[in-house]
N, C-alpha and C positions, 0 to 999 in steps of 0.2 A: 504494500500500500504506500503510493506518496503520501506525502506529509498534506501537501496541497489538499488531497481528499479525505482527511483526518474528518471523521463526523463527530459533529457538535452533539454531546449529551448532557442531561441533567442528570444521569446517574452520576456515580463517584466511578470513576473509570481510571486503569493502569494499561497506559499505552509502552506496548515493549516495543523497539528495534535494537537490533544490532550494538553493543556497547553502548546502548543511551535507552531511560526509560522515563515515563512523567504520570505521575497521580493529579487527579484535580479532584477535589470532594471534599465533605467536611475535616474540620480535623480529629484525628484521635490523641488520645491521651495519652503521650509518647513519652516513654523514660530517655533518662539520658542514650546516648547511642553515637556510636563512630562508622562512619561510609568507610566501603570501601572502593568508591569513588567518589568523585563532586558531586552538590547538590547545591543547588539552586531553589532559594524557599522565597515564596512571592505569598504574602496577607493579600489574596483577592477581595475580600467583604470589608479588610481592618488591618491593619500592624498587630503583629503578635512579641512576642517575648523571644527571646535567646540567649542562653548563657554559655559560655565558655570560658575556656580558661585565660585564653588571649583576652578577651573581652570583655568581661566582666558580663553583666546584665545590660541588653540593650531592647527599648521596643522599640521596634523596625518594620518596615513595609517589605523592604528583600532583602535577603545574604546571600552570600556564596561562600559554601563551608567547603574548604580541600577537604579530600579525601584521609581519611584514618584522624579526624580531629573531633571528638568528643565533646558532644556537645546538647542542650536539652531543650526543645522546640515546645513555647506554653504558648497556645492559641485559643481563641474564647469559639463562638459555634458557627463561625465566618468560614468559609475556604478558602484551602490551601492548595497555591500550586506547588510541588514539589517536580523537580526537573533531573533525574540522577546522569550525569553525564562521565565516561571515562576520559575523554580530553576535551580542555576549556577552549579551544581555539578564540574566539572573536570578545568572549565573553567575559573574561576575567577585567579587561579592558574598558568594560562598560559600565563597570563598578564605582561608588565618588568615590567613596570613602574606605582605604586599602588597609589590612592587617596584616600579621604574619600568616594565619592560620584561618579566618573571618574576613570577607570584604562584606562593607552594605552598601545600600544605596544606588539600585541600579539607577540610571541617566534618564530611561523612558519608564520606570516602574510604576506612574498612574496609568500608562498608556497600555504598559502591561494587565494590570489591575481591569483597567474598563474594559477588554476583551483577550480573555486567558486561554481561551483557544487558537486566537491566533498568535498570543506569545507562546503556546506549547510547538504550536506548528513550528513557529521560527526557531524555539531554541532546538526540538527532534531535530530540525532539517537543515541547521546553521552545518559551515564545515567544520570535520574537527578540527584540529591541531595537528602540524606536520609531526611525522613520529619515523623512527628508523625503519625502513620496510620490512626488516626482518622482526622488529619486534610487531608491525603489523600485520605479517603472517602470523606469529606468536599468538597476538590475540582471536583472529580466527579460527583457530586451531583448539584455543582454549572456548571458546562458543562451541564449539565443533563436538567436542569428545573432551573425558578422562584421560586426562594422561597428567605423567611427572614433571619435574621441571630440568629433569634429563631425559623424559624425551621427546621434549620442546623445545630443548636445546641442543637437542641431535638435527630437529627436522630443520632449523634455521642454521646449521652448521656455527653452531659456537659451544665453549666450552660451559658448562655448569656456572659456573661462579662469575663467566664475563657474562652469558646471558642474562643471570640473575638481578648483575648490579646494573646494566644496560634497560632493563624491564623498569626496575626502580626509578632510575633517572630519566625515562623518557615518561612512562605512564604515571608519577609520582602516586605511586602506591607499590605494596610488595606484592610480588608472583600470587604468596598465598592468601592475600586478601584480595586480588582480582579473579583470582580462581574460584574464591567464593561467590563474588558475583556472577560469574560468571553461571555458576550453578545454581544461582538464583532465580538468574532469568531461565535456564530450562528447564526448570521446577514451575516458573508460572508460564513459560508456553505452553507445557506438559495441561496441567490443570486448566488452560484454557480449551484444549483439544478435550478435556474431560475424562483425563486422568483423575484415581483420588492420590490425596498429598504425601501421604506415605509412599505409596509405587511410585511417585515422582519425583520424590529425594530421593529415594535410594537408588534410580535410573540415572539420579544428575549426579551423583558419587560419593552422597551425603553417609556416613558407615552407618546410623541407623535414625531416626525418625527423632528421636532427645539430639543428636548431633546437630539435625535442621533447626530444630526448633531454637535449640540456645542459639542458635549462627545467625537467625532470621533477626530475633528479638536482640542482639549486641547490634547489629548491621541497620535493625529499623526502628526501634523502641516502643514495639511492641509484639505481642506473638501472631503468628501466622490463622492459627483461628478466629483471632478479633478481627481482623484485617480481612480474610474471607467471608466471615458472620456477615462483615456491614454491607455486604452486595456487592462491594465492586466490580463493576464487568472489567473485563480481562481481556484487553486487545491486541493483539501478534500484528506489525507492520513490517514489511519486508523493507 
């Protein structure tokens, strides 16, 4: 599916493609939690709260939290767009107000605010960030299939420990925190095709079903059956 023909819903809906995914719906009550990519959090109805470490307590319209940076999203019963992307390309840029670990203030954020389906479209469909090709085989490989980080580092021809620090420095996250995302998203493609949640962590490589779970709730801050309870439709875009 282009982004272009992304359909407009009033449900709470989780739009997946390839390395990037976006929630738009009410918020939940989310405990603290660290990405293991970027996240893009836009107050559509209100500013909401964020704390972190860097930052202290801030209420804000949007941030952009890096990836593996812990942090605790308090929202009142407005929506939220959350935006998970694995490279920032055009976006980090668009931020006013810059952190080490937190940026806020996107530049167009009411303009986002007053139509969050076309700021989903744009941030899915923006380009990523240039990345080594071979760590961009890397990442489709890891979307792709289970496998180690030797032998992902077999199929791009590099050694273990160069691959490893090269994954780090380019996708600014580690191997095994992109791996887990990575198996995140084939866990909810799986379940949108109508899998149940069990048979679909243990297909994305999760060792058994408390594994997912604790991964889900660190990675989102909250557990995967509240988050399926509340409806969200579940949409696969190629």
């Amino acid at each position: 599916m282009d982004t272009a023909a992304l359909p407009e819903t009033c449900c709470p809906t989780l739009w997946l493609r390839p390395g990037r995914a976006a929630y738009l719906g009410p918020s939940f009550r989310l405990d603290t939690h660290s990405g293991s990519v970027h996240c893009f959090a836009l107050g559509v109805d209100a500013p909401f709260v964020l704390r972190s470490a860097d930052t202290g307590e801030r209420r804000v319209r949007s941030a952009l939290i890096t990836a593996r940076t812990p942090h605790h999203v308090i929202a009142g019963d407005g929506r939220m767009l959350f935006c998970y992307l694995d490279r920032l390309g055009e976006l980090r840029s668009a931020m006013t107000e810059r952190h080490t670990s937190v940026d806020f203030g996107h530049r167009d954020e009411d303009q986002l605010a007053r139509d969050p389906h076309k700021a989903l479209r744009d941030l899915l469909g923006s380009e990523p960030g240039e990345v080594d090709e071979r760590i961009a085989k890397a990442v489709l490989l890891l979307h792709d299939r289970n496998a180690s980080a030797a032998d992902i580092a077999a199929a791009v021809n590099l050694s273990t420990s160069r691959f490893l620090h090269l994954f780090s420095a380019q996708m600014a996250t580690s191997f095994r925190r992109y791996r887990l995302w990575a198996r995140m998203a084939r866990v909810a493609e799986a379940v949108s095709a109508g899998d149940n949640l069990t048979t679909a962590a243990v297909a994305a490589g999760f060792a058994s079903p408390g594994h997912f779970s604790d991964a889900f709730r660190a990675m989102f801050g909250l557990t995967a059956s509240v988050f399926l309870a509340s409806g969200t439709q579940i949409i696969t875009m190629v």
